[in-house]
C-alpha positions as CSV (number, residue, x, y, z in Angstrom):
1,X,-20.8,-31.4,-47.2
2,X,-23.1,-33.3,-44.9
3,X,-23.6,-32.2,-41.7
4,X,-23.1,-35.3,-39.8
5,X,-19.1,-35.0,-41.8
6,X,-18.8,-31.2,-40.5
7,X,-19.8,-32.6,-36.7
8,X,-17.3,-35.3,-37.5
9,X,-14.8,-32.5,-38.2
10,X,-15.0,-30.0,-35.1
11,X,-12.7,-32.3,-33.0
12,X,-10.0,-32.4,-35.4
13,X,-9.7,-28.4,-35.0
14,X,-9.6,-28.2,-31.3
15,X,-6.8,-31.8,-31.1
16,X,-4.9,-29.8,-33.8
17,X,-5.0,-26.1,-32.1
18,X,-3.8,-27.8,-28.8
19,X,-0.2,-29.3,-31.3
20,X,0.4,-26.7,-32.6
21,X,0.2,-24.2,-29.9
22,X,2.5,-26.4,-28.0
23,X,5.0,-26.9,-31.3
24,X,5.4,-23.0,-32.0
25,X,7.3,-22.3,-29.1
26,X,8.8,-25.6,-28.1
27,X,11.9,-24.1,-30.5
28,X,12.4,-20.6,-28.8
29,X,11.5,-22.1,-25.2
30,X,14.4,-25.2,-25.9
31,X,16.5,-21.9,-27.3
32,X,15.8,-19.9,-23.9
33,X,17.4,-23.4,-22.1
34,X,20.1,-23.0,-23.8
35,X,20.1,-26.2,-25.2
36,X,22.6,-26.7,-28.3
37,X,20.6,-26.1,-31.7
38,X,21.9,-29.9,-32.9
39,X,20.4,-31.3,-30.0
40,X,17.3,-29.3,-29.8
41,X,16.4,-31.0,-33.2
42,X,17.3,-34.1,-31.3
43,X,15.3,-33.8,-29.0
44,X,12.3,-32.9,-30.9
45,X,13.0,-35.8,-32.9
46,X,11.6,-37.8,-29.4
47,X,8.2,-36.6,-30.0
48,X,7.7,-38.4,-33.6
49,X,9.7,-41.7,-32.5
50,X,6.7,-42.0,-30.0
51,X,4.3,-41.4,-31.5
52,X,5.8,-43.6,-34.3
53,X,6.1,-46.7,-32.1
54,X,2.1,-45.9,-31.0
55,X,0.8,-46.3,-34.6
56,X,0.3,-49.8,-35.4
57,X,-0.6,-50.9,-31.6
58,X,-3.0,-48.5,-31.7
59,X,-4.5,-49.3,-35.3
60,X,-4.3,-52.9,-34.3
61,X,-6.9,-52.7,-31.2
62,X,-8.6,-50.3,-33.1
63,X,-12.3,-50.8,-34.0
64,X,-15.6,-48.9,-34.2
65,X,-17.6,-50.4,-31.4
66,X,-14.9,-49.1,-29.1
67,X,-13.5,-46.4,-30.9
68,X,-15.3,-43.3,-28.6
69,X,-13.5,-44.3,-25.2
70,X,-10.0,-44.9,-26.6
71,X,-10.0,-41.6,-27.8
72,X,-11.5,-39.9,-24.8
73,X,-8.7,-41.5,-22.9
74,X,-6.0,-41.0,-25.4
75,X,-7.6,-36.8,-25.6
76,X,-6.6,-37.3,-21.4
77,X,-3.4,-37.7,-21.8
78,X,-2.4,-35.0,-24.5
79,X,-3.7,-32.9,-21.9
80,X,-1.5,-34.2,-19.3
81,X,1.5,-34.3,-21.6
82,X,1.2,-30.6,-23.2
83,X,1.1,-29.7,-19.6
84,X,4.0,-31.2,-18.5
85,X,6.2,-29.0,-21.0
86,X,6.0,-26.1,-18.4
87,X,7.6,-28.3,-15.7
88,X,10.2,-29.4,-17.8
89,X,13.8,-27.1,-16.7
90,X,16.5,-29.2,-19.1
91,X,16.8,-31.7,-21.5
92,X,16.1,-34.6,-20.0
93,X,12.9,-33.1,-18.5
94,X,11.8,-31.9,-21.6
95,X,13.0,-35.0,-23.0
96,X,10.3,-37.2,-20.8
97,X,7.6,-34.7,-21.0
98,X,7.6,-34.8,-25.4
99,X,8.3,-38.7,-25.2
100,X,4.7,-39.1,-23.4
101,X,3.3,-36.3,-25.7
102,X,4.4,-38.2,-28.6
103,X,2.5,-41.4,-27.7
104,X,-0.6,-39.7,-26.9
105,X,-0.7,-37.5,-30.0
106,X,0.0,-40.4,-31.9
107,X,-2.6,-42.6,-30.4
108,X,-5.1,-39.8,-30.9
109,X,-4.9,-39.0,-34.2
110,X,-4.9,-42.8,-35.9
111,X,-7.6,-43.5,-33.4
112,X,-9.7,-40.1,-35.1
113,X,-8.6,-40.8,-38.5
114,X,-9.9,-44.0,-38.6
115,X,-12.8,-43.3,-36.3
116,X,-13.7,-40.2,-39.0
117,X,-13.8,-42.7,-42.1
118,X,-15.3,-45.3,-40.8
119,X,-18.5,-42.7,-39.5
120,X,-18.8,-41.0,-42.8
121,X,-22.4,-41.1,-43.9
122,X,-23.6,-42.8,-46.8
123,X,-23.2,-40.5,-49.9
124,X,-20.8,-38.9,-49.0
125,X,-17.7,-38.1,-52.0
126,X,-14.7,-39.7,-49.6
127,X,-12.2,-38.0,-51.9
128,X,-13.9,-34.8,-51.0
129,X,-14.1,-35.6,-47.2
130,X,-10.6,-36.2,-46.9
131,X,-10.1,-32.5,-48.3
132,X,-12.3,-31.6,-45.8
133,X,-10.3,-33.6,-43.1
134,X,-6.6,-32.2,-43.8
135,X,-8.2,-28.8,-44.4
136,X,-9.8,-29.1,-40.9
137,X,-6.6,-29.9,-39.3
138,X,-5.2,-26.4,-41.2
139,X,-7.4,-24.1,-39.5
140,X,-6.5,-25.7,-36.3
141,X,-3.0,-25.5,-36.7
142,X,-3.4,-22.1,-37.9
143,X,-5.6,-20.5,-35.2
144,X,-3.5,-22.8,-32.7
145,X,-0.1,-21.4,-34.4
146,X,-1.2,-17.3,-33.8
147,X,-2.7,-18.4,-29.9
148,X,0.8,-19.6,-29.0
149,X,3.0,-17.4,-30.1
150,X,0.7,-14.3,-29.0
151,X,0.7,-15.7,-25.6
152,X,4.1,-16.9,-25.1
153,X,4.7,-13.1,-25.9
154,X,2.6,-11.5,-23.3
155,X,2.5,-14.6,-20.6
156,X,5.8,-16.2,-21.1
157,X,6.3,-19.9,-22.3
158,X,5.2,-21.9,-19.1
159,X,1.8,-20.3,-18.8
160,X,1.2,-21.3,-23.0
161,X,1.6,-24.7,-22.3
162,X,-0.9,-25.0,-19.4
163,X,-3.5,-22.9,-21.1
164,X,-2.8,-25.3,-24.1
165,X,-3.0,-28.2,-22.2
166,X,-6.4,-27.1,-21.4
167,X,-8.1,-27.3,-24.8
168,X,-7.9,-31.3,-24.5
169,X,-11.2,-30.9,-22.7
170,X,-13.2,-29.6,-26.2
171,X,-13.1,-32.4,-27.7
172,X,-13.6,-34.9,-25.2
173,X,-16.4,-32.7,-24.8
174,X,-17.5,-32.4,-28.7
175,X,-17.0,-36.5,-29.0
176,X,-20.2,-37.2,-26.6
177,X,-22.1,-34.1,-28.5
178,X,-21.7,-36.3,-31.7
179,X,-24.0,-38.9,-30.9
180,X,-23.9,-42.4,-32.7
181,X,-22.1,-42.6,-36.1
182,X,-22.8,-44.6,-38.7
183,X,-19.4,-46.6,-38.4
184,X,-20.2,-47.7,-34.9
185,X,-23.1,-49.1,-36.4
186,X,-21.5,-50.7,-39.4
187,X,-18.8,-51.9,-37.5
188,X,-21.4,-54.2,-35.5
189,X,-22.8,-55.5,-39.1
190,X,-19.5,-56.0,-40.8
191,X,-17.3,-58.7,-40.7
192,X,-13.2,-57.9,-40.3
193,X,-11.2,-59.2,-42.6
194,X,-9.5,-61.9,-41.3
195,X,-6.0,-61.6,-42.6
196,X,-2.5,-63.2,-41.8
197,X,0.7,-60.9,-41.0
198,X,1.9,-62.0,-44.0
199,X,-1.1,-61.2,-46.3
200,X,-1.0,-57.6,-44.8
201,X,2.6,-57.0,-45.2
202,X,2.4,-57.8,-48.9
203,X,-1.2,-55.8,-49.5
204,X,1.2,-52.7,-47.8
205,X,4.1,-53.2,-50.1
206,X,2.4,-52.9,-53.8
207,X,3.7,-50.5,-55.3
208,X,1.0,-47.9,-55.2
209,X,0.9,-48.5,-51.3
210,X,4.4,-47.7,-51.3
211,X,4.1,-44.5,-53.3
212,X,1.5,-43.2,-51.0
213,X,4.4,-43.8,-47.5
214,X,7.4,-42.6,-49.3
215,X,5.4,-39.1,-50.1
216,X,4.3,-39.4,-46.6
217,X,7.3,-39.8,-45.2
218,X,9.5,-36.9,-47.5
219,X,6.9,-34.8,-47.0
220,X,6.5,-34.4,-43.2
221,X,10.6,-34.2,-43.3
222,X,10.7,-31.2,-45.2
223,X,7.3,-30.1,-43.3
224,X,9.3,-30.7,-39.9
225,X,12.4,-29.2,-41.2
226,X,11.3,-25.6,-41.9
227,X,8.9,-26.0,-39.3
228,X,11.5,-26.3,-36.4
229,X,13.7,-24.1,-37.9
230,X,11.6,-21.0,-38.9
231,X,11.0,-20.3,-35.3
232,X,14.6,-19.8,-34.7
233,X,15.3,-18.4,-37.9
234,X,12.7,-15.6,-37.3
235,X,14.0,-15.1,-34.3
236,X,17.6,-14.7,-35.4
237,X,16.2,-12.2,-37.8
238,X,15.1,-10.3,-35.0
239,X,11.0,-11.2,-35.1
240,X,8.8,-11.3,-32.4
241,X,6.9,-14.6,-31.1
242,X,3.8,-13.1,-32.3
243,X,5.2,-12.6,-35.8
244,X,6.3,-15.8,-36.0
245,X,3.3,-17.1,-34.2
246,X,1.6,-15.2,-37.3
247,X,3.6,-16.5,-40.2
248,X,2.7,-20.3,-38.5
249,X,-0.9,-19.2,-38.8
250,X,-0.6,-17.8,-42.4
251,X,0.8,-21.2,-43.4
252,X,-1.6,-23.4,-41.9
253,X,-4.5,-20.6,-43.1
254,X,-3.4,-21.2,-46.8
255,X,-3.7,-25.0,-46.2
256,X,-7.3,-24.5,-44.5
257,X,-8.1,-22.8,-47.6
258,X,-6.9,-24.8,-50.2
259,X,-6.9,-28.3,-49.1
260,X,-10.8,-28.4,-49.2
261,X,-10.4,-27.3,-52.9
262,X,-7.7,-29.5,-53.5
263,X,-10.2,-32.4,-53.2
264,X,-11.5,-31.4,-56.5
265,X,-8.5,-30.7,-58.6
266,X,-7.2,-34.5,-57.6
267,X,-10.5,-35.3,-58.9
268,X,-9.2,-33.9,-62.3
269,X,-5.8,-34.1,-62.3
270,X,-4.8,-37.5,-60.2
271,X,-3.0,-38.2,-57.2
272,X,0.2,-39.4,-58.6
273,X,1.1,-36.7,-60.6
274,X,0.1,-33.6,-57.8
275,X,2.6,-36.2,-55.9
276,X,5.3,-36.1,-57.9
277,X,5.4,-32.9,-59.3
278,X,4.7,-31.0,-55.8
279,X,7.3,-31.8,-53.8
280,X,10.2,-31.0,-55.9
281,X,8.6,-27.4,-56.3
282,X,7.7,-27.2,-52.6
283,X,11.6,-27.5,-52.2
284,X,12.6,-24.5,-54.4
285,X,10.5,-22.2,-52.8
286,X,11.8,-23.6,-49.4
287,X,15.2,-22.4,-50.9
288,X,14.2,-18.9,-51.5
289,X,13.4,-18.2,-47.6
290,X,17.1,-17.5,-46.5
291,X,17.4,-14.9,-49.4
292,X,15.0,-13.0,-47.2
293,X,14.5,-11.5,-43.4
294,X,12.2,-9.0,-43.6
295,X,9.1,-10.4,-41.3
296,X,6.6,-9.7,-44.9
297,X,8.8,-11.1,-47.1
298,X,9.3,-14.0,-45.2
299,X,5.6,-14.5,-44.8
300,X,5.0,-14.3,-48.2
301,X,7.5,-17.3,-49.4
302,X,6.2,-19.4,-46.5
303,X,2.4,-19.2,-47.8
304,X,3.6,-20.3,-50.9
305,X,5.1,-23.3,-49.2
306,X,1.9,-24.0,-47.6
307,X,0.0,-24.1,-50.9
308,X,2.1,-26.0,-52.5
309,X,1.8,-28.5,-49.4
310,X,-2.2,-28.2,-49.1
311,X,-2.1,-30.2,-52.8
312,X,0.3,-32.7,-51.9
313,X,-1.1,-34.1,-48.7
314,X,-4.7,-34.1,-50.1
315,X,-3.4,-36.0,-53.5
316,X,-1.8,-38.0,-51.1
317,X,-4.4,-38.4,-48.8
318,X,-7.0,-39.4,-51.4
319,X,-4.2,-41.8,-52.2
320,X,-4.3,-44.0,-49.1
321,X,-8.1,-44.0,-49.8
322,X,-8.2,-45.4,-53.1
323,X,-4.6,-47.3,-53.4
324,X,-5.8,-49.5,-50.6
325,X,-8.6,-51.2,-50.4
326,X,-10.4,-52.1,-46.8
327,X,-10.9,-55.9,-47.6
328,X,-7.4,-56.1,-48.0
329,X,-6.0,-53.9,-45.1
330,X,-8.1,-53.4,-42.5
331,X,-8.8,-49.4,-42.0
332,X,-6.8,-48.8,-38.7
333,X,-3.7,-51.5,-39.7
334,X,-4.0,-49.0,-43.4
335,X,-3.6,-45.2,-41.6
336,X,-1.4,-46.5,-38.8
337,X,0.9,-47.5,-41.9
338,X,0.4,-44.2,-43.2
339,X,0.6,-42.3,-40.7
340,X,3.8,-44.2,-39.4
341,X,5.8,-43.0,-42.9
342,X,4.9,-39.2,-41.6
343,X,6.0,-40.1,-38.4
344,X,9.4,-41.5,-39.7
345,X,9.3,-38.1,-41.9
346,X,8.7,-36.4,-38.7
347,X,11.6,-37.9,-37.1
348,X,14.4,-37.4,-39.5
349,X,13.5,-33.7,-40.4
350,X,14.3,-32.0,-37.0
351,X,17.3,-33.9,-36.5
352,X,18.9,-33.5,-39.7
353,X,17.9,-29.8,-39.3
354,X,20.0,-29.9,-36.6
355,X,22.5,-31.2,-37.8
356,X,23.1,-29.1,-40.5
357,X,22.4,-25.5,-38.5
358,X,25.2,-27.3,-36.4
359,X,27.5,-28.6,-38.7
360,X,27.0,-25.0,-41.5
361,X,24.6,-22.6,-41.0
362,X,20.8,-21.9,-39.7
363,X,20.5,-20.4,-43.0
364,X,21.6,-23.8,-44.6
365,X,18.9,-25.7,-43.2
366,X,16.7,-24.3,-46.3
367,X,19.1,-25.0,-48.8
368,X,20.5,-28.3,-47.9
369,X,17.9,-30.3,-46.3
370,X,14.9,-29.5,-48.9
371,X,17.6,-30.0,-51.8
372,X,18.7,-33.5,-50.2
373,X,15.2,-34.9,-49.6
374,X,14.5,-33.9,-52.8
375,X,16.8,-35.9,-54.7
376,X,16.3,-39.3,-52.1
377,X,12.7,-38.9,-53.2
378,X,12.6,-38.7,-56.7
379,X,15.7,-41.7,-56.2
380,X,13.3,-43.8,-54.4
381,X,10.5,-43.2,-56.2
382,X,11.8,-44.1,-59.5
383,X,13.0,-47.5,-58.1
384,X,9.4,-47.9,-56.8
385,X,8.2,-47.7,-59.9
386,X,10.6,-49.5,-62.0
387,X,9.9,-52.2,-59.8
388,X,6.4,-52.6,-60.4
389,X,7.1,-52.7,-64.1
């Protein structure tokens, strides 16, 4: 790796340990509320429609030249936002507080994703970079996963979200500490592609473009799902915040550690098929977790969900990168799309969670929503395809 790419990368930990800090105990705290579990996933729904309607603006007025102070300012108010979780005292407080959060977070990461490919040196294996990318967004999801649940155990959940909202300053920091990239630079030299609405809109809708949102999109659902729904499924079970704080980290430990590698074995195997094949078995061993509540045993399926996750968002990752080339959709227009289809992903998962705890079971949540999004996957995908033929 080259060490301007692992400067490049440091930010991405310390935006990523602040999330999920905050998103480990936004379940139990909503729980402690008592706010009804069908609309708790309602309301964490807000979040992702947010930060989903921040996407493409943000992409649009993206560009390299400029690309330092929008995310200083968009690192500002994360910090503000996270913050104003531990004044929130119902649902429509908490409701405001994750609205706001969702824009910034959303801003903030198309703004670094873009601003991270754009800077990468020249040399540099971009299929390999991207591993290193999602992989660095593990560990901080991990580290930040453990932090919040360990401290929402000994300091309570108010006193979590202001020390989170406090680790918005490293990276505003660690952006200035970069120094000049090589994409500000290009971006001075290059010439945007001048396209119409039209042109973009059908670049975005070939069919491998399409591939590459649809996995997006399931993907984050079941991701949200089990995400939301551990927490209070662990707690249920009778676990700690710190154990489920722990089985967070383990999950977003085994995508530190295999995303990086996975960068390789898309290089052998190809993005399509680690696509298609992983999600279906990510949603059987999703299926297995109810059959268990034993705090080790639990653990143990969940890693093996995160494994299985690590592959698909790096095949798909790598994806984006080669299904769409930058003289056809310019690079921030390309991951706001991308990142939108998550967002969507992001949106649906906690509130059909809720939905079905509500409507069945919290147990059911692992059988019914991975088996359902399963099937509308392989549905759509198939017509994707059939339609390019």
């Amino acid at each position: 790796m080259n060490v301007q790419t692992l400067k490049l990368l440091v930010p991405v930990v310390a935006v990523t340990m602040q999330m999920n800090a905050a998103s480990t105990i936004i379940p139990p705290f909503l729980n402690e509320l008592s706010i009804p579990v069908a609309a708790l996933g309602t309301l964490i729904s807000l979040g992702p429609i947010f930060t989903l309607l921040s996407r493409l603006p943000v992409g649009l007025v993206y560009g390299p030249a400029r690309a330092r102070w929008l995310i200083v300012g968009t690192l500002l108010m994360t910090g503000v936002t996270v913050y104003s979780y531990s004044l929130a005292v119902n649902d429509v407080t908490f409701g405001v507080a994750h609205s706001l959060n969702g824009l910034a977070m959303g801003a903030v990461t198309t703004l670094y994703m873009a601003f991270f490919v754009d800077s990468l040196p020249a040399g540099e294996n971009r299929n390999h970079a991207m591993g290193y990318y999602v992989g660095s967004l593990a560990v901080g999801y991990s580290t930040g996963g453990f932090l919040g649940g360990f401290f929402a155990d000994h300091f309570g959940y108010r006193a979590t979200f202001q020390a989170a909202a406090l680790l918005s300053l490293i990276p505003i920091v660690l952006m200035w500490l970069l120094g000049g990239s090589s994409g500000e630079g290009r971006g001075k030299l290059r010439e945007k592609p001048k396209l119409t609405s039209r042109e973009t809109l059908r670049a975005l809708m070939q069919p491998e473009m399409a591939i590459v949102v649809i996995v997006a999109l399931f993907l984050n659902l079941s991701h949200q799902m089990t995400g939301v729904f551990i927490s209070l499924y662990g707690l249920a079970v009778g676990m700690s915040l710190t154990q489920i704080g722990i089985i967070r980290a383990a999950y977003a430990g085994c995508n530190a550690i295999t995303r990086p590698i996975s960068g390789h074995v898309v290089d052998k195997v190809g993005h399509r098929w680690l696509s298609y094949f992983g999600l279906p078995l990510q949603s059987v061993i999703i299926m297995l977790i109810p059959l268990f509540t034993g705090f080790g045993a639990v653990l143990a399926v969940y890693v093996l969900v995160g494994f299985t996750r690590a592959v698909v968002i790096v095949a798909n990752t790598v994806g984006l990168v080669q299904e769409v080339p930058e003289n056809k959709v310019p690079r921030g227009v390309a991951t706001g799309i991308f990142n939108a289809a998550g967002d969507l992903g992001n949106i649906l998962g906690p509130a059909l969670g809720g939905f079905i705890a509500q409507a069945t079971s919290l147990r059911s949540v692992f059988v019914l929503g991975p088996l359902g999004s399963t099937v509308f996957f392989l549905l759509v995908a198939w017509a994707t395809r059939r339609k390019s033929k």
